[in-house]
C-alpha positions as CSV (number, residue, x, y, z in Angstrom):
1,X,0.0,0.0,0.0
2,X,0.9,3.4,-0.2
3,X,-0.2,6.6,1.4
4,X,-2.8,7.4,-1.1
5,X,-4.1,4.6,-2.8
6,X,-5.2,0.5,-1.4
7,X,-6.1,-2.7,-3.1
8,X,-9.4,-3.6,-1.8
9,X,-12.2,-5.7,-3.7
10,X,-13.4,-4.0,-6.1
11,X,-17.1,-3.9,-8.5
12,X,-15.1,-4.1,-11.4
13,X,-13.2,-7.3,-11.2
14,X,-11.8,-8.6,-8.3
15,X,-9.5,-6.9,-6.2
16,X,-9.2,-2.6,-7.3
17,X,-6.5,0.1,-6.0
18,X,-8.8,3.0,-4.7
19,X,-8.0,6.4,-3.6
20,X,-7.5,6.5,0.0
21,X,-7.6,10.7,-0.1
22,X,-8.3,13.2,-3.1
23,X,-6.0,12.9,-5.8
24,X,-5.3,15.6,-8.4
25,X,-4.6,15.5,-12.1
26,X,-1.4,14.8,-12.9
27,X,-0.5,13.8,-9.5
28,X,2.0,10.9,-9.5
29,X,0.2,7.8,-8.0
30,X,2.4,5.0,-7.6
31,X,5.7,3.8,-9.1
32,X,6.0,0.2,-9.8
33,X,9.1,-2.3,-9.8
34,X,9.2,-4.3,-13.2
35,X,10.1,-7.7,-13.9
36,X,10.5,-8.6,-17.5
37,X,8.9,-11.5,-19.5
38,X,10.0,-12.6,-22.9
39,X,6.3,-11.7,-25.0
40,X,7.0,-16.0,-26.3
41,X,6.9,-16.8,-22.6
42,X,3.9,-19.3,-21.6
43,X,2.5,-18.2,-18.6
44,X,-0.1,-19.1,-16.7
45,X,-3.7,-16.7,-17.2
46,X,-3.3,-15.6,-13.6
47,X,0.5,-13.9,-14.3
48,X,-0.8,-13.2,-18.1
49,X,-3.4,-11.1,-17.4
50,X,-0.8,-8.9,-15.0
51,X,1.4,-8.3,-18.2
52,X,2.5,-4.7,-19.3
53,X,3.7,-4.3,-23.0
54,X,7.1,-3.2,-22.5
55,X,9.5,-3.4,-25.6
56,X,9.1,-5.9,-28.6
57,X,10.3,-8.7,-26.9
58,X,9.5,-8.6,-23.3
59,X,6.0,-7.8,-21.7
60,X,6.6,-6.4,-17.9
61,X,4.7,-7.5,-14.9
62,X,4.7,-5.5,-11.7
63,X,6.7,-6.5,-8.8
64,X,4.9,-3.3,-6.5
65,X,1.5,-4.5,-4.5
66,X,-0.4,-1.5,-6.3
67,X,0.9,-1.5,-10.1
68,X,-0.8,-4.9,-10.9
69,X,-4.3,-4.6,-8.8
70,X,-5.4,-1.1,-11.5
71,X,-8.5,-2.8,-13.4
72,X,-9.3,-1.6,-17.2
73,X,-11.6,1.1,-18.0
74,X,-12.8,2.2,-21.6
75,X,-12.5,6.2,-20.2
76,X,-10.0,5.4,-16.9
77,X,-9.3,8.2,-14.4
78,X,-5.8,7.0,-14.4
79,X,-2.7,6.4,-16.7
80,X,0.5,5.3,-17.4
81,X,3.0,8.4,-17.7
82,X,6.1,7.0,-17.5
83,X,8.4,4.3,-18.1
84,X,11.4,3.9,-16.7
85,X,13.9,1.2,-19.0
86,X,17.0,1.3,-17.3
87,X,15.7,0.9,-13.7
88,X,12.3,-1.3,-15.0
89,X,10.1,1.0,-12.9
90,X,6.8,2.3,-14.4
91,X,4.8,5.5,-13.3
92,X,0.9,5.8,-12.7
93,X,-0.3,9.2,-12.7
94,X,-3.9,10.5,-12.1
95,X,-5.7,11.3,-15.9
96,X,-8.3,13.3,-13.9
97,X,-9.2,14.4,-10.4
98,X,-10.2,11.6,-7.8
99,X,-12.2,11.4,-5.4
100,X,-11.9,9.4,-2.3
101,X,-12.6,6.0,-2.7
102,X,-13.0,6.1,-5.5
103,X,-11.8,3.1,-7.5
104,X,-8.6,4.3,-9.8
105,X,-8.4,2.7,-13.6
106,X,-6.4,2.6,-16.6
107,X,-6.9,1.7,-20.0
108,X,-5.5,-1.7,-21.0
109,X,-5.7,-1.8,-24.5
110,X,-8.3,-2.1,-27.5
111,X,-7.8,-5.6,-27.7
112,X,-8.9,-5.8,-24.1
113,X,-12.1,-3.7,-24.6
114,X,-12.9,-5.6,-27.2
115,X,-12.7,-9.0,-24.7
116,X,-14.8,-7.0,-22.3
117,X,-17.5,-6.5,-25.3
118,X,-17.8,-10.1,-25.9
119,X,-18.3,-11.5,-22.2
């Protein structure tokens, strides 16, 4: 956990990171550690499903207890802002203001909304 945000149940899927005060645009949220994956790797749904695209051939899965717990949302309040190669740490940073408790998303990917369509 951090001093803002917590991974509790969430609506949406499972378990959610929500705010645990207001969070303003732009405000960093978390930073997570990265391990890498070769994108051929044959992992298991429950790791699969935690992947980040990352370079062309490796994915990235977070190592942080926040960074893998954001669930997807077509118009997220949340985003990925930066990526950081040589130290494999990745930055979330609020899209729009947030409300506490809310529940903070990002966008996965069109493929994923897609999935989400069909189920």
């Amino acid at each position: 956990m951090t001093a803002i945000v917590e991974v509790k149940h969430s609506t949406v899927h499972g378990k959610g990171v929500f705010a645990k005060r207001n969070i303003k645009k732009g405000e960093l949220i978390v930073q997570s550690h990265m391990a890498l994956i070769h994108v051929n790797e044959n992992l298991p749904e429950v790791l699969a499903t935690l992947q980040f695209p990352w370079t062309d051939d490796y994915d990235a899965i977070c190592l942080s207890d926040v960074g893998s717990f954001f669930n997807h949302a077509s118009q997220p309040n949340a985003e990925i802002s930066d990526r950081d190669f040589t130290n494999l740490i990745q930055s979330f940073r609020a899209k729009a203001d947030i409300l506490e408790s809310d529940e903070i998303t990002i966008y996965y990917n069109d493929a994923f909304d897609t999935y989400i369509e069909e189920y």
